[in-house]
C-alpha positions as CSV (number, residue, x, y, z in Angstrom):
1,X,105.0,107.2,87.9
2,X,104.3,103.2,87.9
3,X,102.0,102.1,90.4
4,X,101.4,98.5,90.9
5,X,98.0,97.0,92.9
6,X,97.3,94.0,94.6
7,X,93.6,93.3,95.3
8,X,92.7,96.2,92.9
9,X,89.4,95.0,91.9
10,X,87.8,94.8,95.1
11,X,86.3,98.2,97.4
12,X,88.9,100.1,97.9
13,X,91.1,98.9,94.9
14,X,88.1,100.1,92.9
15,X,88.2,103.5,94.1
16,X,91.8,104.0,94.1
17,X,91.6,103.3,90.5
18,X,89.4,106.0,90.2
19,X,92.0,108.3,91.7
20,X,94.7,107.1,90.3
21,X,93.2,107.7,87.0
22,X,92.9,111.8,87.8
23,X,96.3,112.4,88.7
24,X,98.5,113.7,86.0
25,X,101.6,112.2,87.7
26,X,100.9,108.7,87.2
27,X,101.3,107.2,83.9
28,X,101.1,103.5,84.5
29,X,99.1,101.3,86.6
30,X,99.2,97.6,87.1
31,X,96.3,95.8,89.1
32,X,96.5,92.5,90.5
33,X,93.8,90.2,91.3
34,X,92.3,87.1,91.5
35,X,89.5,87.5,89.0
36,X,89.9,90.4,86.7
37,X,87.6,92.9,86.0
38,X,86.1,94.2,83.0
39,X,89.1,95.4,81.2
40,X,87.3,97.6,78.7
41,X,85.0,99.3,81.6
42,X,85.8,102.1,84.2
43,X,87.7,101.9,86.7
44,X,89.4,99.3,85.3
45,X,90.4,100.5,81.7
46,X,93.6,101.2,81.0
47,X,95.5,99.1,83.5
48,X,97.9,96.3,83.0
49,X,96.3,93.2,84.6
50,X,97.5,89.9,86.1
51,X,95.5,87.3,87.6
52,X,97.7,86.1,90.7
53,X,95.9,84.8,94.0
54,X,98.7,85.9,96.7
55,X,97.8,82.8,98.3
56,X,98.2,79.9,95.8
57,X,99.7,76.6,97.0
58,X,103.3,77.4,95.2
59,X,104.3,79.5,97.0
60,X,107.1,80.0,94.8
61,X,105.8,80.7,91.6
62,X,103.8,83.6,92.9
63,X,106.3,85.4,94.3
64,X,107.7,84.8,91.4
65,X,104.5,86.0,89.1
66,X,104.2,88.9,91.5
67,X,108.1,90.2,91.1
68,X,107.2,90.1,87.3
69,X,104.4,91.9,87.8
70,X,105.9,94.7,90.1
71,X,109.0,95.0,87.5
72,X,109.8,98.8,87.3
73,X,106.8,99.9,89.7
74,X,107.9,103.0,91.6
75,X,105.2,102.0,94.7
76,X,103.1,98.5,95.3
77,X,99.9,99.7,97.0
78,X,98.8,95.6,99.0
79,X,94.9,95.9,98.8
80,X,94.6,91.6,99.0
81,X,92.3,90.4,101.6
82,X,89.7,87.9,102.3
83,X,87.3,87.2,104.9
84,X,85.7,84.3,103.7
85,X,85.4,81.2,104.4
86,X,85.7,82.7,108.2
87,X,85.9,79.1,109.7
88,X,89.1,78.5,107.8
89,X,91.7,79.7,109.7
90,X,94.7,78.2,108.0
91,X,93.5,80.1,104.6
92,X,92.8,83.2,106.1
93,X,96.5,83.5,107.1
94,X,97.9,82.4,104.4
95,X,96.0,84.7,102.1
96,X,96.1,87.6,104.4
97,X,99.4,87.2,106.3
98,X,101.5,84.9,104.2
99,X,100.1,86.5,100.7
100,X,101.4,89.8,102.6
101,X,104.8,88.3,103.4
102,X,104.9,86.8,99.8
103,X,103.5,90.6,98.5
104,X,107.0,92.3,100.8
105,X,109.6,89.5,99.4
106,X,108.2,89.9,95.7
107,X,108.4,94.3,96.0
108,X,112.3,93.2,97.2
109,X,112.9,90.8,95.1
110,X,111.5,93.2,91.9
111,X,113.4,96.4,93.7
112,X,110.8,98.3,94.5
113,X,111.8,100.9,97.2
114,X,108.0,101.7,98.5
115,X,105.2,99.6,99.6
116,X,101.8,100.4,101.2
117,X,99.8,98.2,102.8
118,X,96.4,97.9,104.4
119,X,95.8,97.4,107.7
120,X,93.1,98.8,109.8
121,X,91.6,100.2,113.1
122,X,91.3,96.5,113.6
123,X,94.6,95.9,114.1
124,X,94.8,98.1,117.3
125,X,94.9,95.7,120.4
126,X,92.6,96.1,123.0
127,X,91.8,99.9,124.2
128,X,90.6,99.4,128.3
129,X,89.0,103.0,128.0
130,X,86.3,101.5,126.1
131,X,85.6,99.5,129.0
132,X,84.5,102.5,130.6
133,X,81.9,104.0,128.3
134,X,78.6,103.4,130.3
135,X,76.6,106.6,128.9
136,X,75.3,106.2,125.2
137,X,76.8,109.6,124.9
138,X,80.3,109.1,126.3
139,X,83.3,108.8,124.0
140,X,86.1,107.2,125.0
141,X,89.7,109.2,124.4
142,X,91.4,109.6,120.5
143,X,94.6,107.4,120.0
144,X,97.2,108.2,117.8
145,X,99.6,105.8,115.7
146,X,101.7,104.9,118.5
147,X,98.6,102.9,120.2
148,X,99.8,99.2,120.5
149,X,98.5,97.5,117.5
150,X,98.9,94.1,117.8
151,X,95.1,92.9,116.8
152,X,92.1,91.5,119.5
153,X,91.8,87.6,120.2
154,X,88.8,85.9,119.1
155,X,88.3,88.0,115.7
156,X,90.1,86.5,112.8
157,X,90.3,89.4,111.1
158,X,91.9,91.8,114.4
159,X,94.3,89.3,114.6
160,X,95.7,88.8,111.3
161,X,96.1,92.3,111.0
162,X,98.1,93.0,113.9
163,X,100.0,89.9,112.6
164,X,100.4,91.9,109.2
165,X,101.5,94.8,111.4
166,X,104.3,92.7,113.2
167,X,105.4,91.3,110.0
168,X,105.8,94.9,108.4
169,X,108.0,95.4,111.7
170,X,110.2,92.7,111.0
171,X,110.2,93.2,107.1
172,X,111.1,96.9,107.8
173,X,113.9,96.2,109.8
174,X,115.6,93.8,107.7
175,X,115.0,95.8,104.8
176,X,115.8,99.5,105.9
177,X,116.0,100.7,102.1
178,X,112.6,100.3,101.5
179,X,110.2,102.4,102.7
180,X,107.1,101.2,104.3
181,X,103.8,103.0,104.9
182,X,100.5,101.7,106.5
183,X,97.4,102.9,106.8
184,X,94.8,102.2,109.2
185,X,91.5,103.1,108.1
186,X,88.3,102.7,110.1
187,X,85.0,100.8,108.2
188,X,85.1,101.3,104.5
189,X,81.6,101.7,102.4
190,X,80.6,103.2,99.1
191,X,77.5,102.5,97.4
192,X,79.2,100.6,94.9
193,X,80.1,98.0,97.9
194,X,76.9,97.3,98.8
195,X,75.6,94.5,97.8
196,X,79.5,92.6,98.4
197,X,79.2,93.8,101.8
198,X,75.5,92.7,102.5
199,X,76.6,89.3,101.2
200,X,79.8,89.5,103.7
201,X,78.2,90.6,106.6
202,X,74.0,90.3,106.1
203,X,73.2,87.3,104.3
204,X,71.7,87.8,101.0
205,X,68.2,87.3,103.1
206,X,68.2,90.4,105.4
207,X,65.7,92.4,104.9
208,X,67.5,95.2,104.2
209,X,64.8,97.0,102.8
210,X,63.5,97.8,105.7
211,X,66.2,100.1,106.7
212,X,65.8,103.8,107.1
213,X,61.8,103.0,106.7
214,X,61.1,103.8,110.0
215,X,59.8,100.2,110.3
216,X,61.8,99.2,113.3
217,X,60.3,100.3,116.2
218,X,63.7,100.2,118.5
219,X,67.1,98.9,118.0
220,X,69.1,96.8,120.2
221,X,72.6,97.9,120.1
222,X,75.6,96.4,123.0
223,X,75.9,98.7,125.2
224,X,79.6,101.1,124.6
225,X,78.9,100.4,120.5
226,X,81.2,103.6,119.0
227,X,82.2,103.5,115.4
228,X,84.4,105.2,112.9
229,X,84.0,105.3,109.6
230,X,85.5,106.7,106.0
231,X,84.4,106.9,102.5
232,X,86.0,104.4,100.1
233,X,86.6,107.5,98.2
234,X,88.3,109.3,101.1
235,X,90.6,106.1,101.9
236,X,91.4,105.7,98.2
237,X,92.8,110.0,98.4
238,X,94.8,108.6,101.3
239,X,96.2,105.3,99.5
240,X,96.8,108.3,96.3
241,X,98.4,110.2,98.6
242,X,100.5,108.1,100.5
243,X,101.8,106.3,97.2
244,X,103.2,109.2,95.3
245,X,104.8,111.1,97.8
246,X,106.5,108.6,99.5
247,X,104.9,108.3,103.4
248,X,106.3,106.6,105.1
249,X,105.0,104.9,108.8
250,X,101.7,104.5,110.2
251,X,98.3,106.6,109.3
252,X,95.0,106.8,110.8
253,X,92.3,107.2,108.5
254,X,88.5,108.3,109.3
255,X,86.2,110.9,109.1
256,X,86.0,113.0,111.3
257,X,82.4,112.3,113.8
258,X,82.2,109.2,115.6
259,X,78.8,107.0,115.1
260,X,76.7,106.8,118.4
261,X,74.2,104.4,119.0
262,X,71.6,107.2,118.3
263,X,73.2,107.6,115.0
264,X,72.3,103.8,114.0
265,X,69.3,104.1,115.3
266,X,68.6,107.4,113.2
267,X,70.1,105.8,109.9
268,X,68.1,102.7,110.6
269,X,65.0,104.6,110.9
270,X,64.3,103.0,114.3
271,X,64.9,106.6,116.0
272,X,64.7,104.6,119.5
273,X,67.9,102.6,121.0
274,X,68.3,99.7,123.9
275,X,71.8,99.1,125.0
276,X,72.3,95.1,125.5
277,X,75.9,94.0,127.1
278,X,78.0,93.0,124.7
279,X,78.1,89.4,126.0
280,X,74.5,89.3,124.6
281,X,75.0,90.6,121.8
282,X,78.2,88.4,121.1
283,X,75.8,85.3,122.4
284,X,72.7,86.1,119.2
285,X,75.5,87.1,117.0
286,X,77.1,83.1,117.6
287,X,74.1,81.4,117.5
288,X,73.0,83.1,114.1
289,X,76.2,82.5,112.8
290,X,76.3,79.0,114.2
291,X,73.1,78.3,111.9
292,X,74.0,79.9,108.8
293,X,71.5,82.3,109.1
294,X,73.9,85.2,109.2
295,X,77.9,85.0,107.3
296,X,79.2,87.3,110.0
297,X,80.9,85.8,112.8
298,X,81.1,86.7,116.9
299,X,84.5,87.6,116.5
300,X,83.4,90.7,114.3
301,X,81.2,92.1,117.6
302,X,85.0,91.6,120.0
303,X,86.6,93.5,117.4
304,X,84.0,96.2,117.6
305,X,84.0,96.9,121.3
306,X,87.8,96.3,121.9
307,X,89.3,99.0,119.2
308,X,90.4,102.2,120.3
309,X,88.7,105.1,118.5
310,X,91.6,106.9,116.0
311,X,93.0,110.5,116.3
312,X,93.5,111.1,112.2
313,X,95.8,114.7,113.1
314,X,99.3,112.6,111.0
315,X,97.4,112.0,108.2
316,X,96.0,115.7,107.9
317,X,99.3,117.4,108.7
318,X,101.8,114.7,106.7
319,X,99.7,113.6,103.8
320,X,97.7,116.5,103.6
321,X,94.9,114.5,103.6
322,X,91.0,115.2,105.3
323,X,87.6,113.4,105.2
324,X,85.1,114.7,102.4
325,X,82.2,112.8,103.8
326,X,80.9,112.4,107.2
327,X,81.0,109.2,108.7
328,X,77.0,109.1,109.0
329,X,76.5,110.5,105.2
330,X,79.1,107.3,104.8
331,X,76.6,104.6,106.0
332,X,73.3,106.4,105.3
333,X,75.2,105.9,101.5
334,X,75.8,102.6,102.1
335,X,71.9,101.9,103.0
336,X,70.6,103.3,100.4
337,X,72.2,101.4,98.0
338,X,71.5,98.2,100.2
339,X,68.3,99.2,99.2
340,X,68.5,99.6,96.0
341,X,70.7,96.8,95.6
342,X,73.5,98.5,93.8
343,X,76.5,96.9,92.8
344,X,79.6,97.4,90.2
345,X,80.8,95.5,87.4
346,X,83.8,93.9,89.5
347,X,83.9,89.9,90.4
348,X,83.8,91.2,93.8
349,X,81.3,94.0,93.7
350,X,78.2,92.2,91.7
351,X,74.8,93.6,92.3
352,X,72.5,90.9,94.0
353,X,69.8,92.3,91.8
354,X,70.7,94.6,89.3
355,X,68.6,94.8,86.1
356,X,71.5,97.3,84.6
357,X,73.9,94.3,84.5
358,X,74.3,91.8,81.5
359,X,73.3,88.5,80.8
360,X,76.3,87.0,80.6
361,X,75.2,84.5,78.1
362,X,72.9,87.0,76.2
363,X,75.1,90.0,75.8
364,X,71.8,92.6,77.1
365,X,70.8,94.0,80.3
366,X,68.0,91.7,82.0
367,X,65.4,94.6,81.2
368,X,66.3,94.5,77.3
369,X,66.3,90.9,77.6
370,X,62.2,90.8,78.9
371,X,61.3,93.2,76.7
372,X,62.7,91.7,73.6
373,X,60.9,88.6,74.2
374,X,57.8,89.5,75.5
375,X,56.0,90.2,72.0
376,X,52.5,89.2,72.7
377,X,49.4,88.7,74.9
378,X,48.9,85.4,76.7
379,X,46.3,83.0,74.5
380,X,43.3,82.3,76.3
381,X,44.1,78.6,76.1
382,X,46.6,78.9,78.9
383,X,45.4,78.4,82.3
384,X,47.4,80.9,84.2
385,X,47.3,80.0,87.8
386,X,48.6,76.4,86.3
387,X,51.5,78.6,84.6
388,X,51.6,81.1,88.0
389,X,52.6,77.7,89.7
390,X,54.9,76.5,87.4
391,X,56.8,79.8,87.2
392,X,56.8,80.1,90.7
393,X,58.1,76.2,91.3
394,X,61.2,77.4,88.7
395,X,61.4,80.4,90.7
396,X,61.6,78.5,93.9
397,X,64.4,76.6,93.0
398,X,66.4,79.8,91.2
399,X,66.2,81.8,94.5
400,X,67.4,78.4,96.1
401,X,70.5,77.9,93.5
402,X,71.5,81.2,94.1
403,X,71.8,81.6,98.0
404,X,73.4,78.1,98.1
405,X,75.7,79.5,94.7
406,X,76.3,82.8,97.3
407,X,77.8,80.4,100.0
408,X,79.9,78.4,98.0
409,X,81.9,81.8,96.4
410,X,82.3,82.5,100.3
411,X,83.6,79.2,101.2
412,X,85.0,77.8,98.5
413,X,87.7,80.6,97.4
414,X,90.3,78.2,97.7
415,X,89.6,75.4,95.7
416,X,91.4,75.5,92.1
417,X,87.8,75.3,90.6
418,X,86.8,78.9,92.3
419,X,86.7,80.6,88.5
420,X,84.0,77.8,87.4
421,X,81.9,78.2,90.8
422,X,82.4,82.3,90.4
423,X,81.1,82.4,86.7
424,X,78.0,80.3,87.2
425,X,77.0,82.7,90.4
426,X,76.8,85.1,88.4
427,X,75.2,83.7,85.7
428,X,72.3,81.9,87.7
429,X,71.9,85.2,89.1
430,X,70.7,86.9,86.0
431,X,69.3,84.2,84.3
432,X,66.6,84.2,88.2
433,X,66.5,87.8,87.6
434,X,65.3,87.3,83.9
435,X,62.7,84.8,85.0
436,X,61.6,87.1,87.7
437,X,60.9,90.3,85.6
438,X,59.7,87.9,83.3
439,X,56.9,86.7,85.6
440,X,56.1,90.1,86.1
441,X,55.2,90.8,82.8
442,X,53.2,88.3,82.2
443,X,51.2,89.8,85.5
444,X,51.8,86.5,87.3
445,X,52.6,86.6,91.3
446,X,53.6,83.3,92.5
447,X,52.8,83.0,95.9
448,X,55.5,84.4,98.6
449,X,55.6,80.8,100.5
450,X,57.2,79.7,97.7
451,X,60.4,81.8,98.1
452,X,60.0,81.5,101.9
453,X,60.7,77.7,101.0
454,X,63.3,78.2,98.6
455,X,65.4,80.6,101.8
456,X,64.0,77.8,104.6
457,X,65.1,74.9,102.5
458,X,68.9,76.6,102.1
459,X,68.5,77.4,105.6
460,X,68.5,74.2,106.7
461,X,70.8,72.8,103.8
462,X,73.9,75.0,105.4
463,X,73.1,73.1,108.8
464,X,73.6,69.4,106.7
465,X,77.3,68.8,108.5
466,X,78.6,66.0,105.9
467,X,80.2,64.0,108.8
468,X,81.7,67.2,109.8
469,X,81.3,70.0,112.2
470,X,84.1,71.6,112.8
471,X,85.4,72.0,109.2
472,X,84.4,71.6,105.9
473,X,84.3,67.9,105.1
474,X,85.6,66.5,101.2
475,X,82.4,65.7,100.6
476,X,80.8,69.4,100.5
477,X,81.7,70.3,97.7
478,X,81.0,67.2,95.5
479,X,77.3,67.1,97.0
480,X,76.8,70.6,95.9
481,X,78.3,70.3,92.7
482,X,75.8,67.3,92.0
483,X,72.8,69.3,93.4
484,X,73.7,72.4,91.2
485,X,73.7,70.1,88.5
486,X,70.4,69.0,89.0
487,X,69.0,72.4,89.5
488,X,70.5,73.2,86.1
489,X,68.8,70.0,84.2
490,X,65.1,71.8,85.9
491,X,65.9,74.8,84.7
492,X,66.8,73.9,81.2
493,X,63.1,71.9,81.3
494,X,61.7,74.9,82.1
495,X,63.4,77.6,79.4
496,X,62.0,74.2,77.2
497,X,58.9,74.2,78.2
498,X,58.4,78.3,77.6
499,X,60.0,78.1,74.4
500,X,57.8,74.9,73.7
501,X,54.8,77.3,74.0
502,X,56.3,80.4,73.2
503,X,53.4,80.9,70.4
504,X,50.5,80.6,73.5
505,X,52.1,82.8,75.4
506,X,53.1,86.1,73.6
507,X,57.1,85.4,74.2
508,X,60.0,85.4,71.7
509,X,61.2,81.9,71.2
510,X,64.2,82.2,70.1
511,X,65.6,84.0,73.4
512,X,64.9,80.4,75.3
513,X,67.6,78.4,72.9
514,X,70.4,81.3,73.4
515,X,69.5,80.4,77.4
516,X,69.1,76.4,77.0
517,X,72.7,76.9,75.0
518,X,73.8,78.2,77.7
519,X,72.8,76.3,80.2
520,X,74.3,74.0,79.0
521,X,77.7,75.9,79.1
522,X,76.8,75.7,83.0
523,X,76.9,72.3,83.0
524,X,79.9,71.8,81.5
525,X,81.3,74.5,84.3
526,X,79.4,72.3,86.8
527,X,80.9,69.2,85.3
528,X,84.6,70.8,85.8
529,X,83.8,71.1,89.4
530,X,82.6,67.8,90.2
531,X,85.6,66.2,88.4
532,X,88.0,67.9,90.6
533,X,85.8,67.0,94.0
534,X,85.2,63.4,92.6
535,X,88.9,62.8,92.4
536,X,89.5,63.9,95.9
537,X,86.4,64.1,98.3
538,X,87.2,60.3,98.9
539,X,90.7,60.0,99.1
540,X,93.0,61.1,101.9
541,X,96.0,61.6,100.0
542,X,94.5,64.4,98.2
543,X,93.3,68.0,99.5
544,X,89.8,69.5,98.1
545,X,90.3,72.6,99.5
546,X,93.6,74.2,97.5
547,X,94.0,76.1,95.0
């Protein structure tokens, strides 16, 4: 059996993988995506790959790309989503609904006879039960598959996947050979996920440490808050499941307890609740948004208190499907690894701080990296609170190039330049977590104002509205493309200035021209990106913002 994936790099296409791998029946897999994986690494071994964004600007050459790609497939399982940039309507749509309409007409056009696709609880439309939940212990009543599901107004993501579902309507009936299946699952987390959904949701500054440390002395929750939630394991079984037997129609997918707001106080270590009303809640959610101190938007809280809670009975009796993890295991999981910081080796997944992961540039992990060039002792000739302020200066500005670099892979996904702005994320990244174990070892503690600066100064760079509020301006992205080049000039100075003195302080020289070389790789990257900005920030016949 042939089984073709859209989006397959990402949560839940990285788990499916997984599964698809351990069943016996299926002998091919194909996995779209955007940015490719790994191909010699697990999951993602194995497969047959094809970098296609469902959303490109030709909109005939990818339904095209994607009929090629689905050629012979026996089921197309439509993963592809984003959420980001969330004040970009018109891409939103025409990524999530339009790739999905582009997704159906390529799966006809290929003749395949069976397509699932992902919606979600959030595609339910309003349920006026949940209005009535006043106790923290009440739970509003189970719906099945027949609830209208036509999304919830004000949350971008409700309402294009209630517009996914009405398009699936309308595909279905003009297309009554092929089959359709869809399947509604409630939050999705692994520990693998983490650190994509911290950077989604959180911010890459939350203190997520804190959680489960019993450092919060009460949590305010809006009043009514009921969740469901499913392992991206468990919803991966169900995609398995659903894609070699056929299913057809709609499925709820969860496990099986609900999440009270004692629960999230439990997991969060607060063990003590207030309820707020929603309005409240929806108000601090807007105004943290609003300031770019947090990347989720109000319209996630609407969603939250306006689904219905899911009756999953279809999906045990006609897929044969149940829940191997509880909801709260699910998110106590997800924490953790918040915690820890975990990631995966997917484009999407990457760890915010993950010492397993390569250098890019190096070919080692960031702890083989340290201790190959550490070698020495520090000569007494240095003066080391000078070098403990120059470390923590190029520290400074590292933290700051990567929480601006994390906002521009959120808001820049469109642009034909995303590949160049992707790869230097996640190079920056390790070369800040180099310097910062690096600093370590040389027992060296820059002062924490210094990264407090670094976070306040981005802080206040997001608010910076280029002659624009509403939307992105042209300029955005040329500005940042000459600021990131600047931060790259420092940093070379600085990997010149340790390899300069490399004999004085214990460390490996030769390390430092592998990382000024590539440096200057980033520049050339950097160089790529303000090219395409400089040609169109300025004009109006032009668009920045395509890919």
């Amino acid at each position: 059996m042939k089984i073709a994936i859209t989006g397959a790099s990402g949560n839940v296409g990285t788990a499916l993988l997984r599964a698809l791998h351990n069943d016996n029946s299926v002998t091919d897999i194909v996995g779209i995506s955007r940015r490719t994986p790994p191909e010699d690494e697990e999951p993602y071994a194995g497969v047959e790959w094809h970098s296609i964004d469902v959303g490109a600007a030709d909109e005939k050459q990818t339904i095209s790309a994607l009929a090629n790609a689905f050629a012979g497939a026996d089921s197309i399982v439509h993963l592809a989503w984003i959420i980001y940039p969330n004040h970009d309507r018109e891409l939103l749509r025409r990524v999530n609904v339009e790739g999905t309409r582009r997704v159906l007409e390529a799966s006809a056009r290929a003749g395949v006879k069976h397509v699932v696709v992902a919606s979600s609880i959030g595609a339910y439309s309003p349920d006026k039960a949940r209005k009535d939940v006043s106790d923290s212990k009440d739970t509003p009543p189970l719906r099945r598959e027949d609830f209208p599901a036509r999304g919830i107004a004000g949350s971008h993501y409700s309402e294009d996947k209630g517009a996914v579902e009405e398009l699936l309507d309308t595909f279905q009936a003009a297309h009554p050979d092929i089959t359709i299946a869809r399947l509604r699952p409630g939050l999705i987390f692994q520990a693998d996920a983490a650190s994509e959904i911290q950077r989604f949701f959180l911010g890459s500054a939350a203190p997520v440490q804190l959680a489960g440390r019993g450092t919060i002395p009460v949590l305010p929750l809006p009043r009514g808050l009921r969740a469901q939630a499913v392992h991206a394991d468990d919803i991966a079984q169900a995609y398995r499941l659903a894609a070699t037997t056929g299913a057809s129609g709609a499925f709820n997918i969860c496990a099986d307890d609900v999440l009270y707001p004692q629960d999230f106080a439990d997991l969060l270590g607060a063990g003590t609740f207030f309820e707020v009303p929603p309005v409240a809640a929806r108000a601090a959610v807007f105004a943290a948004h609003r300031s770019g101190a947090l990347p989720m938007d109000p319209g996630w809280i609407d969603m939250a208190m306006g689904v219905p809670l899911m009756d999953t009975t279809r999906a045990k009796t006609e897929l044969g499907w149940t829940p191997t993890r509880t909801a709260k295991d699910t998110v106590r999981e997800l924490l953790d690894a918040m915690t820890a910081g975990t990631g995966h080796n997917s484009p999407s997944l990457w760890a915010e701080d993950d010492d397993t992961k390569s250098l890019p540039h190096l070919g080692i992990t960031v702890a083989e990296a340290v201790r190959a060039t550490r070698v020495g002792s520090v000569s007494p000739q240095i003066d080391a609170k000078l070098l403990e302020r120059y470390l923590g200066n190029h520290l400074t500005g590292a933290r700051g190039a990567v929480e601006r670099l994390d906002m521009m892979t959120l808001n820049y996904q469109d642009t034909p330049v995303f590949p160049q702005i992707a790869r230097i994320a996640i190079e920056i990244r390790a070369d800040r977590d180099f310097l910062e174990r690096l600093t370590r070892e040389l027992g060296l503690s820059p002062k924490p104002v210094q990264g407090a600066a670094a976070w306040a100064g981005e802080m206040v760079g997001r608010l910076k509205p280029n002659g624009r509020v509403a939307k992105r301006s042209p300029l955005a992205l040329l500005l940042e493309s000459e600021m990131m080049r600047s931060a790259v000039m420092g940093k070379i100075g600085g990997w010149e200035t340790l390899r300069d003195n490399s004999a004085d302080l214990g460390l490996e020289p030769g390390i430092f021209d592998d990382l000024i070389d590539a440096a200057h790789g980033q520049l050339q990257l950097i160089s790529d990106i303000h090219h395409h900005a400089s040609l169109t920030a300025l004009r109006q016949d032009r668009e920045t913002y395509r890919g």
